[in-house]
Structures are given as structure tokens and as C-alpha cells.
BAKOLZA-199333 format. One record per residue (C-alpha): residue in one letter; residue number from 1; x, y, z. Coordinates in pm, 1 decimal. Example, Ala and Ser with C-alpha at 12.3 -4.5 7.8 and 13.67 -1.06 7.14 Angstrom:
2
+-----+-----+----------+----------+----------+
! res !   n !        u !        v !        w !
+-----+-----+----------+----------+----------+
!   A !   1 !   1230.0 !   -450.0 !    780.0 !
!   S !   2 !   1367.0 !   -106.0 !    714.0 !
+-----+-----+----------+----------+----------+
***
This chain:
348
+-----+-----+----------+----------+----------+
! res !   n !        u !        v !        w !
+-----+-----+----------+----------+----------+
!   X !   1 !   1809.6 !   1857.7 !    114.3 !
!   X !   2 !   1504.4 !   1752.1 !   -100.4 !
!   X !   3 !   1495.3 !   1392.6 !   -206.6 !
!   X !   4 !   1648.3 !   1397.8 !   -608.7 !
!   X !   5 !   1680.6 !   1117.4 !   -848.5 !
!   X !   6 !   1984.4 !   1280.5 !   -984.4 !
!   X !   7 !   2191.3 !   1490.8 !   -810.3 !
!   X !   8 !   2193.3 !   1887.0 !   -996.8 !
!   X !   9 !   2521.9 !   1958.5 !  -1165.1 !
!   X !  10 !   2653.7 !   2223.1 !   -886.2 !
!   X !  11 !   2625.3 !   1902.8 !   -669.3 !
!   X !  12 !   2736.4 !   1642.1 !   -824.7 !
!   X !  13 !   3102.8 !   1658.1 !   -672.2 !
!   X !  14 !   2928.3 !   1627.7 !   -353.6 !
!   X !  15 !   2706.5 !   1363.1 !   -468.2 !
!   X !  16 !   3058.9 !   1182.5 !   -597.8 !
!   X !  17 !   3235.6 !   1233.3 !   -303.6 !
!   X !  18 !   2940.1 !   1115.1 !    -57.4 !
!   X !  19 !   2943.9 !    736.8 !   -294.3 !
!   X !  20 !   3329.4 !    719.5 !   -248.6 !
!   X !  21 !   3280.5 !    737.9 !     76.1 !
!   X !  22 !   2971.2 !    500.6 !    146.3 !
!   X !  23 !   3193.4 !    293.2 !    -62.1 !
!   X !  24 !   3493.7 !    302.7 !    193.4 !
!   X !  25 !   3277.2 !    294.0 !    468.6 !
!   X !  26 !   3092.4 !    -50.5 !    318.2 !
!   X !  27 !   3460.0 !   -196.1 !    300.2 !
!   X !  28 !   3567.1 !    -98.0 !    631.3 !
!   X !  29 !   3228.8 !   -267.1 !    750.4 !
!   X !  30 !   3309.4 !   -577.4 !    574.3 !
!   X !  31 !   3606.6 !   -595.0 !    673.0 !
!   X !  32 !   3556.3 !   -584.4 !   1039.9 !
!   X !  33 !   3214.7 !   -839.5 !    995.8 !
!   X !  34 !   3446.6 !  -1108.9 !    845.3 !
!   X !  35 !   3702.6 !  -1039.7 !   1121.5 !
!   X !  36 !   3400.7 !  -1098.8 !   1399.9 !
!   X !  37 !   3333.8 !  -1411.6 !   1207.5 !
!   X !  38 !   2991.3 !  -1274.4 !   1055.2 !
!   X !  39 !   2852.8 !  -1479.2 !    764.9 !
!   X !  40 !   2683.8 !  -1496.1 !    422.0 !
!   X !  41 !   2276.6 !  -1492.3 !    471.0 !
!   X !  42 !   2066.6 !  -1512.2 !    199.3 !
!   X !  43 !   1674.7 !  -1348.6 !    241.1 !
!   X !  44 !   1421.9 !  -1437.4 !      2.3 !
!   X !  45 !   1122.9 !  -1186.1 !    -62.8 !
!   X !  46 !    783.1 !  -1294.2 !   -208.6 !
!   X !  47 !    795.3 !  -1211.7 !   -574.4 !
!   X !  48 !    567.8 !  -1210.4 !   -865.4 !
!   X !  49 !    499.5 !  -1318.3 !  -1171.0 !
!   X !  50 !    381.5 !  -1520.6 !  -1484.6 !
!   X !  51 !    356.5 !  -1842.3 !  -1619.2 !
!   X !  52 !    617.2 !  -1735.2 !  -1857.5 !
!   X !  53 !    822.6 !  -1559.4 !  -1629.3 !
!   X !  54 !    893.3 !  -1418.5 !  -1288.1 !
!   X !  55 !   1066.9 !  -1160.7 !  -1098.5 !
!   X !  56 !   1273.1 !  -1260.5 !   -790.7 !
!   X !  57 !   1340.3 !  -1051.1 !   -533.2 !
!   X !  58 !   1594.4 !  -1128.0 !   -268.4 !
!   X !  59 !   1908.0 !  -1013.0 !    -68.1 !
!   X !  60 !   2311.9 !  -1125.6 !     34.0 !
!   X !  61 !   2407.5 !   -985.1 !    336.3 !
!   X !  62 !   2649.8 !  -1084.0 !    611.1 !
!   X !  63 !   2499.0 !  -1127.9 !    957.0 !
!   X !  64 !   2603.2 !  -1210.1 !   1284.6 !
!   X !  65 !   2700.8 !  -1577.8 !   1403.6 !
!   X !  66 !   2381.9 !  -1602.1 !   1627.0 !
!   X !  67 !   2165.8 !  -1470.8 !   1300.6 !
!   X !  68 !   2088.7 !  -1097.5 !   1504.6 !
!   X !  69 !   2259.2 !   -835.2 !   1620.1 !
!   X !  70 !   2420.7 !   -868.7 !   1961.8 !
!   X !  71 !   2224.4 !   -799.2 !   2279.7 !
!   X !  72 !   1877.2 !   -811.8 !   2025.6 !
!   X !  73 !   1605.1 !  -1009.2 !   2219.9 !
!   X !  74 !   1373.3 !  -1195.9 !   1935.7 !
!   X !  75 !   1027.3 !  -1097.4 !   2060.1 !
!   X !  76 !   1144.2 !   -733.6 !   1984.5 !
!   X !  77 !   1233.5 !   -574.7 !   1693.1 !
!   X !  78 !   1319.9 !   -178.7 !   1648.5 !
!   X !  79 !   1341.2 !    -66.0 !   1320.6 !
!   X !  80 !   1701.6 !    136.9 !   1353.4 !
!   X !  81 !   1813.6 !   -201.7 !   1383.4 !
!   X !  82 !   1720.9 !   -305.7 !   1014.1 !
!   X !  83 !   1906.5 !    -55.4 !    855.5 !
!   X !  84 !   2276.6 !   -192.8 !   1063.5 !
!   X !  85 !   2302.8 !   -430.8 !    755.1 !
!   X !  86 !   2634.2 !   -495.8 !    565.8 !
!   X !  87 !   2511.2 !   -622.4 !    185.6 !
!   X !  88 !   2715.5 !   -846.3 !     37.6 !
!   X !  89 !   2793.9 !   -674.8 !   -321.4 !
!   X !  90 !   2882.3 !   -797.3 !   -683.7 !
!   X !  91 !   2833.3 !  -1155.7 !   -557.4 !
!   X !  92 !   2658.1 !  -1461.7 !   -782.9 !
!   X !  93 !   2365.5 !  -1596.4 !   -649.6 !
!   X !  94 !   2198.9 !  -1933.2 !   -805.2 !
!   X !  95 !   1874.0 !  -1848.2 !   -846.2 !
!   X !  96 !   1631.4 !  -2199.8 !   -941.4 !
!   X !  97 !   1311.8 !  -2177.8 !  -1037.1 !
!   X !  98 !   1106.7 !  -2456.5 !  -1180.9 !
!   X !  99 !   1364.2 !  -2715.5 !  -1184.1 !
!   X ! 100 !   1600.0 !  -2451.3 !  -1375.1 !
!   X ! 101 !   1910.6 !  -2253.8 !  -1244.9 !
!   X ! 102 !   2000.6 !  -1921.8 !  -1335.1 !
!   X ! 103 !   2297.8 !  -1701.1 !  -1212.8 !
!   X ! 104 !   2242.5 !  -1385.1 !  -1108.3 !
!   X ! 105 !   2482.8 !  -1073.3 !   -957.2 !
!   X ! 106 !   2370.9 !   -856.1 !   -621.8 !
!   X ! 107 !   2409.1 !   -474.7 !   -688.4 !
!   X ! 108 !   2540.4 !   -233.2 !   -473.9 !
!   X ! 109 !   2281.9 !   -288.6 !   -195.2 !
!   X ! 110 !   2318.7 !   -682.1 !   -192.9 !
!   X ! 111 !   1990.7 !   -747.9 !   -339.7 !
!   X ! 112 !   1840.6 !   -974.3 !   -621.8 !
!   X ! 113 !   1614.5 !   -823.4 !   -863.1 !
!   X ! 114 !   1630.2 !  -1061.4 !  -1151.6 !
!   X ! 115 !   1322.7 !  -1137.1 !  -1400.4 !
!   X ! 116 !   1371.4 !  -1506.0 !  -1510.2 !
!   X ! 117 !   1201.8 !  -1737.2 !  -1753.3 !
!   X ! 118 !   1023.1 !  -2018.4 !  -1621.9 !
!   X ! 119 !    703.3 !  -2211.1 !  -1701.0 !
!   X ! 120 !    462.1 !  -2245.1 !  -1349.9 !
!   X ! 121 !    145.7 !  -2272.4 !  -1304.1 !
!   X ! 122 !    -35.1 !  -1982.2 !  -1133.5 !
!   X ! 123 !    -47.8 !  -1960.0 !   -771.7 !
!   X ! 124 !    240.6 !  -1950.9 !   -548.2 !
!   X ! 125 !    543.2 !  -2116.6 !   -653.5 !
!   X ! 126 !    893.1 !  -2189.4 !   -497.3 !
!   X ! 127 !   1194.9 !  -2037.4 !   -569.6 !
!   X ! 128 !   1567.2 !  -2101.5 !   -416.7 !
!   X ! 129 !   1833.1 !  -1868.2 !   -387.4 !
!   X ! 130 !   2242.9 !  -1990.7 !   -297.4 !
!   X ! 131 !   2552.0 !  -1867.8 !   -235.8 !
!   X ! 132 !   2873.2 !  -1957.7 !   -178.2 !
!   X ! 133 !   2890.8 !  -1953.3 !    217.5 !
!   X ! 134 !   2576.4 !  -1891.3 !    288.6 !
!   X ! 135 !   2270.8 !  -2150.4 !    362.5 !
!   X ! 136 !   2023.0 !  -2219.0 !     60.8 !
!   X ! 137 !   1708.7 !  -2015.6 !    168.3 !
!   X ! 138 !   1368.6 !  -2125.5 !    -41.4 !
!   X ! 139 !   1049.9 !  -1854.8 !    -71.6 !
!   X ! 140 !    781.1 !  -1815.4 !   -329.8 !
!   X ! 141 !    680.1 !  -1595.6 !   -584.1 !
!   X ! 142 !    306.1 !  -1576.3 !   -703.5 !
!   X ! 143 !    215.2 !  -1615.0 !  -1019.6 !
!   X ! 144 !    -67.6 !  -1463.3 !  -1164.7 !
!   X ! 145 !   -258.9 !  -1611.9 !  -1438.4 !
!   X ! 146 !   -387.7 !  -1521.9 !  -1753.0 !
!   X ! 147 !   -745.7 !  -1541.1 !  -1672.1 !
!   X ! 148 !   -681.7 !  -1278.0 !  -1413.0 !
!   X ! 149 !   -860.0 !   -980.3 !  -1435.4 !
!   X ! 150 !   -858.9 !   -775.1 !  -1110.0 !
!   X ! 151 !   -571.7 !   -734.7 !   -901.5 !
!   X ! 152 !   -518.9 !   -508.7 !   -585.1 !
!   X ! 153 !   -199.6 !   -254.2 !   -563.1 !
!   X ! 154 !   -218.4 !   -136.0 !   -216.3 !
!   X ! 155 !     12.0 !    142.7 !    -35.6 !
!   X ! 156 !    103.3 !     54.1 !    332.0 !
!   X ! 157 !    190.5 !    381.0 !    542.9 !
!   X ! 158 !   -161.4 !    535.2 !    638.3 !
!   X ! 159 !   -340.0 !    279.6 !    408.1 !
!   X ! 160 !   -315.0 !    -47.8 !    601.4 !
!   X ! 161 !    -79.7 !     61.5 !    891.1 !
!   X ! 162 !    -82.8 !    392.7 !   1097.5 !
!   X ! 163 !    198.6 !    547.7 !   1079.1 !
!   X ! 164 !    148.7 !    913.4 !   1067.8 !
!   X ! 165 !    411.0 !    901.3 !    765.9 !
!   X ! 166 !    330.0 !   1280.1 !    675.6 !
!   X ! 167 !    450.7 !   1393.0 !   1000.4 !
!   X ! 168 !    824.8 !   1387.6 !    944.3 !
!   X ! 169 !    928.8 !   1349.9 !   1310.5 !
!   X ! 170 !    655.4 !   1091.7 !   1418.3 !
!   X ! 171 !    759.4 !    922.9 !   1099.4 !
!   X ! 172 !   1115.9 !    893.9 !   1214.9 !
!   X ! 173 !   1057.2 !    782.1 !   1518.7 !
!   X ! 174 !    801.0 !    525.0 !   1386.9 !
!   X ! 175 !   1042.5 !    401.5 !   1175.7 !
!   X ! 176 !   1411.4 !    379.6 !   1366.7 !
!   X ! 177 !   1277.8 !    354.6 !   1752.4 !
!   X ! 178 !    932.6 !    211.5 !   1774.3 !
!   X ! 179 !    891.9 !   -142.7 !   1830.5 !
!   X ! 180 !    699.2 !   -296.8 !   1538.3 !
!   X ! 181 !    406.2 !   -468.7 !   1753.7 !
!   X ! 182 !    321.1 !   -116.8 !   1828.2 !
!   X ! 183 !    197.3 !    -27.3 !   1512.3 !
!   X ! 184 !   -150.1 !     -4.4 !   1488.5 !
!   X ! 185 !   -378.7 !   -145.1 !   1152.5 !
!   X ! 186 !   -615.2 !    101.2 !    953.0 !
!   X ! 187 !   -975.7 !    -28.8 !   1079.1 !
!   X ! 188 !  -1117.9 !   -234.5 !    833.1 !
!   X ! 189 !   -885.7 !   -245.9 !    553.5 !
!   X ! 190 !   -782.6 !   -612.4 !    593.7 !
!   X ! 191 !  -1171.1 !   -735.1 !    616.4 !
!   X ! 192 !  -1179.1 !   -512.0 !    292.9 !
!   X ! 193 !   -942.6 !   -730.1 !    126.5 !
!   X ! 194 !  -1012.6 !  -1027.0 !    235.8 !
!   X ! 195 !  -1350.6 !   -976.1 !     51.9 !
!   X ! 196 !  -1175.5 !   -811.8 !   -228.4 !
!   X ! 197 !   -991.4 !  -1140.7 !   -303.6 !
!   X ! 198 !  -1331.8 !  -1369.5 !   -237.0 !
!   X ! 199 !  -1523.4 !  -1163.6 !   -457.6 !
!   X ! 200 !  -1222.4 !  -1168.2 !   -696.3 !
!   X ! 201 !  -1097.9 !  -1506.9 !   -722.2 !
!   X ! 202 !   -720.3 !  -1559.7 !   -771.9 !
!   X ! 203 !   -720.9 !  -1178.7 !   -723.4 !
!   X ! 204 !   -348.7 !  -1070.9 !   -649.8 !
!   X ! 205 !   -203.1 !   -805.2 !   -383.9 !
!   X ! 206 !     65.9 !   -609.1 !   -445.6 !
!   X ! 207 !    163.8 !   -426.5 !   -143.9 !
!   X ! 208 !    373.3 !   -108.4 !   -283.6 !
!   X ! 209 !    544.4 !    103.1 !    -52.3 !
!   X ! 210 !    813.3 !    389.4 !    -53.8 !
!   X ! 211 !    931.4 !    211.4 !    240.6 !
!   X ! 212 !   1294.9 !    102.0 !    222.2 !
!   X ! 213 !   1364.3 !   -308.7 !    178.6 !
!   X ! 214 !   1519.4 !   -330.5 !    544.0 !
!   X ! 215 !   1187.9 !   -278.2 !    671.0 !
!   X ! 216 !   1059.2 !   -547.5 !    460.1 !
!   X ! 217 !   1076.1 !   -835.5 !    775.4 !
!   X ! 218 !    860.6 !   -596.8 !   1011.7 !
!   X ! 219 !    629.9 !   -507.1 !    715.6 !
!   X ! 220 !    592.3 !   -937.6 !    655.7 !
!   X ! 221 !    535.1 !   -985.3 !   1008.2 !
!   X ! 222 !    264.2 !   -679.9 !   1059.4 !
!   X ! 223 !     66.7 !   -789.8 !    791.8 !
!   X ! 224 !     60.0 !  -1169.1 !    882.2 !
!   X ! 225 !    -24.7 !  -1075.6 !   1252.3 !
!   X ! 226 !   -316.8 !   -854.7 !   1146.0 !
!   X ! 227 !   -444.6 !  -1126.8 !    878.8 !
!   X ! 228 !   -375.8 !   -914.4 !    542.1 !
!   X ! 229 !   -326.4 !  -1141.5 !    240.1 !
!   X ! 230 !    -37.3 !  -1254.1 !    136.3 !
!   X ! 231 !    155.2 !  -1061.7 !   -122.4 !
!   X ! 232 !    466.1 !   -927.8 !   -226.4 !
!   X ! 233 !    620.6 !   -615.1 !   -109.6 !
!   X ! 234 !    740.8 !   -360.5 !   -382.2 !
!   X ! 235 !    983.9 !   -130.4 !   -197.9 !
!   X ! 236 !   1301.1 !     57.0 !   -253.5 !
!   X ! 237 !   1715.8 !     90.6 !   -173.1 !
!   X ! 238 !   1828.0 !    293.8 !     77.7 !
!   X ! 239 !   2082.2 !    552.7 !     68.3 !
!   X ! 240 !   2346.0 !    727.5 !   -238.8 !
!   X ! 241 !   2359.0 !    555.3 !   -525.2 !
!   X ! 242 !   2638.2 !    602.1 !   -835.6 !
!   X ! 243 !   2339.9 !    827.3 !   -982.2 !
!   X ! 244 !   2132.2 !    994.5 !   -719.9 !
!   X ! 245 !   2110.7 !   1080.9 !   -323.4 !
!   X ! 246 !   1808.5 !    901.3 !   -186.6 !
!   X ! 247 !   1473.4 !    731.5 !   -315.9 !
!   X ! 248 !   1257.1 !    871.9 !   -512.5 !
!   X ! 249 !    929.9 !    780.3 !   -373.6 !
!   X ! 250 !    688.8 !    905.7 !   -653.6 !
!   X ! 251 !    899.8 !    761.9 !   -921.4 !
!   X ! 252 !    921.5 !    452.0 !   -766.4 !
!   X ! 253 !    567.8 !    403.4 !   -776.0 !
!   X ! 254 !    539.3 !    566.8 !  -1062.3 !
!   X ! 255 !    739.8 !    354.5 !  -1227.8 !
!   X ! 256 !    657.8 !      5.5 !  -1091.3 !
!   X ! 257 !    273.1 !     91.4 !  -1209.2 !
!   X ! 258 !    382.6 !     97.9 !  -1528.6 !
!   X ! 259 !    557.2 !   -200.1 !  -1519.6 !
!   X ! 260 !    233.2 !   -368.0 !  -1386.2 !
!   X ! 261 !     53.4 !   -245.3 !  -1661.7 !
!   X ! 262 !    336.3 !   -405.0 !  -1932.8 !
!   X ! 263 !    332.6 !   -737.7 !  -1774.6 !
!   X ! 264 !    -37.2 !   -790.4 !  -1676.9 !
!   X ! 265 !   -170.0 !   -600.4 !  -1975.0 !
!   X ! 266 !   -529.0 !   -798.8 !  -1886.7 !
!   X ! 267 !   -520.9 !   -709.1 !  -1516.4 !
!   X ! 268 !   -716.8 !   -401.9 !  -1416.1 !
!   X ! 269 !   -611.2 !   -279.8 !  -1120.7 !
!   X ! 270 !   -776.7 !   -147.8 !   -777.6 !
!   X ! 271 !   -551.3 !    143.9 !   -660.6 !
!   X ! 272 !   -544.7 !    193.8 !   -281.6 !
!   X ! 273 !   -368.7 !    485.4 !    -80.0 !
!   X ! 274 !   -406.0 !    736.3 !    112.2 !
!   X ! 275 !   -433.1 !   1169.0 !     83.0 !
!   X ! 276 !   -154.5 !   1171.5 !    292.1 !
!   X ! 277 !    119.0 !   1199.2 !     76.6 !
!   X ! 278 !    120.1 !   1185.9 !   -312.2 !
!   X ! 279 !    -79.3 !    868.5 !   -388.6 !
!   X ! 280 !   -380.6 !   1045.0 !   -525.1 !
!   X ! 281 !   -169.9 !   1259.7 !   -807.4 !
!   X ! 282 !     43.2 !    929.3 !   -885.7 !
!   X ! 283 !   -239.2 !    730.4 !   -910.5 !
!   X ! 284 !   -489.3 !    947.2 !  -1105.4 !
!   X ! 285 !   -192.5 !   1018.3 !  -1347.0 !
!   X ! 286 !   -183.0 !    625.2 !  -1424.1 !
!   X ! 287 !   -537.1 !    615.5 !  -1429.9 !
!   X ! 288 !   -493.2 !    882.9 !  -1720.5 !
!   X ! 289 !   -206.3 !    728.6 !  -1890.1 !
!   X ! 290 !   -320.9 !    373.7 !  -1890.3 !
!   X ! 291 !   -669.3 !    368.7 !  -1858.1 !
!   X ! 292 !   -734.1 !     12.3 !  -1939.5 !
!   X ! 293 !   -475.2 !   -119.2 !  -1639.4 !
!   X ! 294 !   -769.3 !     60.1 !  -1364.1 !
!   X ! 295 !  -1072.7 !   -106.9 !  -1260.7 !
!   X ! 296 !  -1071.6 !    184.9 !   -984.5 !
!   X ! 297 !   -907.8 !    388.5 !   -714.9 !
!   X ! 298 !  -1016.2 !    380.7 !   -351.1 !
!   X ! 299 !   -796.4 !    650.0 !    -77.2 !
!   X ! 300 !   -826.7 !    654.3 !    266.8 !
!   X ! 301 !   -874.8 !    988.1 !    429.5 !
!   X ! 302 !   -694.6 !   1078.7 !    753.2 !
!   X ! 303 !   -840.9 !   1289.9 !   1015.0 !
!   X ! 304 !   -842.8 !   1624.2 !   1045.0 !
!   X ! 305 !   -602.7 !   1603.8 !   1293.6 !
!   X ! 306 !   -380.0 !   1408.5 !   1092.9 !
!   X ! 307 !   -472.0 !   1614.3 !    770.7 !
!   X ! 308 !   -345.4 !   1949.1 !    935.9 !
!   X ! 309 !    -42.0 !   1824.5 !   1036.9 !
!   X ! 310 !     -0.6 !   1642.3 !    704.3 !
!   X ! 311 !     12.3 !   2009.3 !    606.3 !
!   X ! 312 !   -331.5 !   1943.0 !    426.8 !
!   X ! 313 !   -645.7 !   2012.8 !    451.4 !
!   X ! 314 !   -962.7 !   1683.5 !    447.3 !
!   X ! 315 !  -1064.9 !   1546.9 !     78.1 !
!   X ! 316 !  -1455.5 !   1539.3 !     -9.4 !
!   X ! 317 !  -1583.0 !   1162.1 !     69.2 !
!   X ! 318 !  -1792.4 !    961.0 !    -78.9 !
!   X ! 319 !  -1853.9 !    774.5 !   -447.7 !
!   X ! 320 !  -1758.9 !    962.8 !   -762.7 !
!   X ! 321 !  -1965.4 !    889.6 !  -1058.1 !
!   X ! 322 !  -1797.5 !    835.8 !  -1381.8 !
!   X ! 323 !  -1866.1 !   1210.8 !  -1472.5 !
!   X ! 324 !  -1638.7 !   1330.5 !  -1176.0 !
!   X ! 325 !  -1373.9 !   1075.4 !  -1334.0 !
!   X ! 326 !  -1304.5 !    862.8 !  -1588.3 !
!   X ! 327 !  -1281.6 !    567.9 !  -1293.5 !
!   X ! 328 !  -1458.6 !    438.0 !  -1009.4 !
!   X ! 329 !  -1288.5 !    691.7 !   -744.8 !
!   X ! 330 !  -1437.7 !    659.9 !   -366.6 !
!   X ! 331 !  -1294.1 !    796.5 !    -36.0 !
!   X ! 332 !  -1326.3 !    709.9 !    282.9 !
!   X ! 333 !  -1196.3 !    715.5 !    659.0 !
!   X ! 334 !  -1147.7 !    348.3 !    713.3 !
!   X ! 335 !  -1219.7 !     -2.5 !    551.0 !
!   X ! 336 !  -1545.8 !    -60.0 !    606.5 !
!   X ! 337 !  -1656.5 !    287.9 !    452.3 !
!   X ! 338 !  -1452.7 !    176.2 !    118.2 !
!   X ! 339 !  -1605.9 !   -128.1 !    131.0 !
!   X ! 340 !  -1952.9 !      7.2 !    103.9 !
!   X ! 341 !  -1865.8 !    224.1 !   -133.8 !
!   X ! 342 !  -1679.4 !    -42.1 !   -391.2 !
!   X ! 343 !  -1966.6 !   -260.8 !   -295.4 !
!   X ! 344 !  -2250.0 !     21.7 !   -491.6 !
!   X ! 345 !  -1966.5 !     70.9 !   -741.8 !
!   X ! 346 !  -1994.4 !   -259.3 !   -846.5 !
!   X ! 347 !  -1645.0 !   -371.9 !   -733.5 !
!   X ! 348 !  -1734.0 !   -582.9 !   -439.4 !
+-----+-----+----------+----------+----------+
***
């Protein structure tokens, strides 16, 4: 069945009976955790924000008594294993940021997605999450300041990290069997940054993904081991919800764009994907509706190889002039051929 944000009338009793029982099969799994003597964890996420207010992302779930699932050896990590979680729901969480505390509920999924009031100064900034029976767990959020005025929004699947997303099977497998260390990086896109953010001081990155949030550990660790700057990850829930079947992928980026735009209405933004999915449409459609929010749009082109079996066909390449588009658009294979091209855009 196609991914839908809402399930279609004919369906919904389906779509009602598949929450009720998600819903007895989460209480059956808490059930048994507690009996095995599993406990509270608390994860903190980077967040983001500004020196009025910030947005912290985190999650409650209950985890084993050694901290990973039984027989899991630590230097490996397969990505079916992220999704054997067990969120802790409807639970307070003390959220403190800058010397204040706020109290905040998990939803269904066990996460924290709470915008807060606070008054930091920009850079990153700690934030502390509690609850009852679990271990206080500190991480940061960055805030951006008002003087900011470039900022990097980058997609990770075929932009920074092959994954051959478009190719359903290889994308499965990638994602539930294949041990994270074998991921490979996109040439050149993290020198690309890195110059970005030199040439852009106090330049954010926003990595934003249709990736689901029990990936976001592997994501952390990929882009720390091939030196990509720190940022937070924008990602999505995972399975039915009280109001639709899975993620919506283009509406979650769709949507988080926007929000960008709202809260950093003086931050252009530097678009980066890929033509291997929809980030093109999604972000040429923001380009359209919020023209000020885009200082430009750079995609990476896959092979042919990968093209054809993206069920596509290879983009033109190169450096659009502003008569093409209303924005700096360029296109190439790898880092260093965006890079060159930004560079006689102006951008770098």
C-alpha cells in the first residue's frame, strides 16, 4: 500500500483496527520488558534553536539491563535492531534548559518534541532531560543567532551517505541488515561543508532526512566518523499513528522547511539533495513559496546506473543562471563538482 498521511475513508476501519492493535501489542511489550527487569532510558537528540527559544528533541524508552539488546556485540550495530524499541508513552519528562525546568509529556512513540523558552547565547548549549526511573541524560541544542544569514539544510540518503535509497530492496536491506560501518560517504560532500561553514561563519546544518528516529544513533555515528559537521537530525516516527499509516516523507520535509523559514525568517538557506527521490520538486516548490528563506539549491546526481534503477533517467549538470531559475540551482555527481560550482555562484 502507498505511504498516506490519512488513511481514505473505505480504509479507515482497517487503519482503526491496525492502531488498536499496535496499541495491544505496545502493552504486551511493556509488560514483558518490566517483567525481564528492563528500564527507563532517556536519549537526547541535538536540537535547535534561538536565543529566545529552542526545540528539544529527545526520547523515553525502556531498554535492557546491560543498555543493548541481548547477544548485541558493541562494535556492531545492524539497523533491524533499532527499530526492537519499546517507547515509554504519556510519561513527564523534566526538560531544563538555561537554569529553567519545564515539564513535558512523550507521545505515542516515546519521544520529546517540545519548543521551550529560554534565553542562550548562540552556539551550542546544554539541555537535560529526567525521568522518573531513568538516569538524567544531558545533550545540546544549537542555537542560531540573529546575525545569521546562511544556513545549510542537507538530505542524507544519496546526498552525504550511499545508500541506493531509490532501490526499494537495496534500501531495505541497507537499512534492517547492513552493518552501519559499511555505509559508504558521497565523495566530497563533507570537504564541501566543511568549507561551507568556514566561508559562512556560525553557518548552521540541518541534516533532514525521511529516515525514521531509530536510525538516528547510526546516522550520529556515520557522520562523526566521516568528519561532517555537527548538526541536528530532523527525522520522523515510525509506524500507524491515531491519524495515518506510515510517514509521509514529502510532507515531512515539506513541512519542517516551512517551519525553518518561520523561525529563522533572516536565514537563507542552501538546499542540498539528491534526484533520487523527490528533493528537487520539494525543494524548488519552497524556493517558489518562500523565496527570501533560499540563498540556493545544490542536488547531487546519481549515476546512470543508479538513475535507471531509480526508475529515472540523469538530470542536465552544471550552473543555472538566474534566467533558468529564480535561484542559484547547480548539479553535480559528487562534492567537489558542487563545490566548484557554488564557488562561481558566489556561494563559496
Amino acid at each position: 500500500m502507498a505511504i498516506s498521511e490519512e488513511a481514505p475513508p473505505a480504509l479507515r476501519p482497517l487503519h482503526a483496527r491496525t492502531v488498536r492493535l499496535s496499541d495491544a501489542l505496545h502493552r504486551r511489550a511493556v509488560r514483558r520488558a518490566l517483567d525481564e527487569g528492563w528500564q527507563p532510558s532517556t536519549t537526547v537528540y541535538p536540537g535547535y534553536g534561538s536565543p529566545r527559544s529552542v526545540r528539544v528533541l529527545g526520547r523515553l524508552l525502556l531498554t535492557a539491563p546491560d543498555g543493548r539488546e541481548r547477544g548485541d556485540r558493541p562494535e556492531v550495530v545492524r539497523g533491524w535492531r533499532s527499530f526492537l524499541t519499546v517507547p515509554v508513552r504519556d510519561a513527564s519528562v523534566v526538560v531544563e534548559v538555561g537554569g529553567v525546568e519545564h515539564v513535558v509529556t512523550t507521545d505515542r512513540g516515546g519521544f520529546v518534541d517540545a519548543t521551550l523558552p529560554a534565553a542562550l547565547e548562540p552556539g551550542w548549549r546544554p539541555v537535560t532531560l529526567r525521568a522518573e526511573g531513568a538516569e538524567p541524560v544531558t545533550g545540546q541544542v544549537r542555537v542560531i543567532g540573529d546575525d545569521v544569514e546562511v544556513g545549510i539544510v542537507s538530505d542524507i540518503d544519496d546526498t552525504v551517505m550511499v545508500t541506493a535509497l531509490p532501490r526499494p530492496l537495496l534500501a531495505a536491506w541497507n537499512t534492517f541488515v547492513l552493518d552501519e560501518h559499511a555505509r559508504a560517504p558521497v565523495p566530497g560532500m563533507a570537504v564541501l561543508y566543511e568549507r561551507l561553514v568556514r566561508r559562512h561563519t556560525d553557518a548552521p546544518v540541518l541534516y533532514l532526512s525521511t529516515g525514521a528516529w531509530n536510525v538516528a544513533p547510526a546516522l550520529t555515528r556515520f557522520l562523526h566518523r566521516h568528519l561532517y559537521p555537527r548538526g541536528p537530525l530532523l527525522l520522523t516516527d515510525w509506524g500507524p499513528t491515531p491519524d495515518r499509516w506510515f510517514r509521509n516523507g514529502r510532507l515531512h520535509k515539506e513541512r519542517t522547511l516551512r517551519r525553518l523559514a518561520e523561525e529563522f525568517p533572516h536565514v537563507r538557506w542552501l538546499l542540498v539533495g539528491d534526484d533520487g527521490q523527490r528533493d528537487e520538486s520539494v525543494y524548488a516548490a519552497f524556493a517558489r513559496e518562500r523565496p527570501g528563506s533560499v540563498a540556493a539549491v545544490a542536488i547531487r546526481h546519481l549515476s546512470p546506473t543508479e538513475s535507471v534503477l531509480a526508475q529515472g533517467l540523469p538530470g542536465p549538470q552544471g550552473l543555472h543562471a538566474p534566467g533558468d531559475r529564480e535561484h542559484l540551482w547547480v548539479s553535480a555527481p559528487d562534492g567537489a563538482g558542487l563545490a566548484r560550482l557554488l564557488r562561481q555562484g558566489g556561494l563559496l
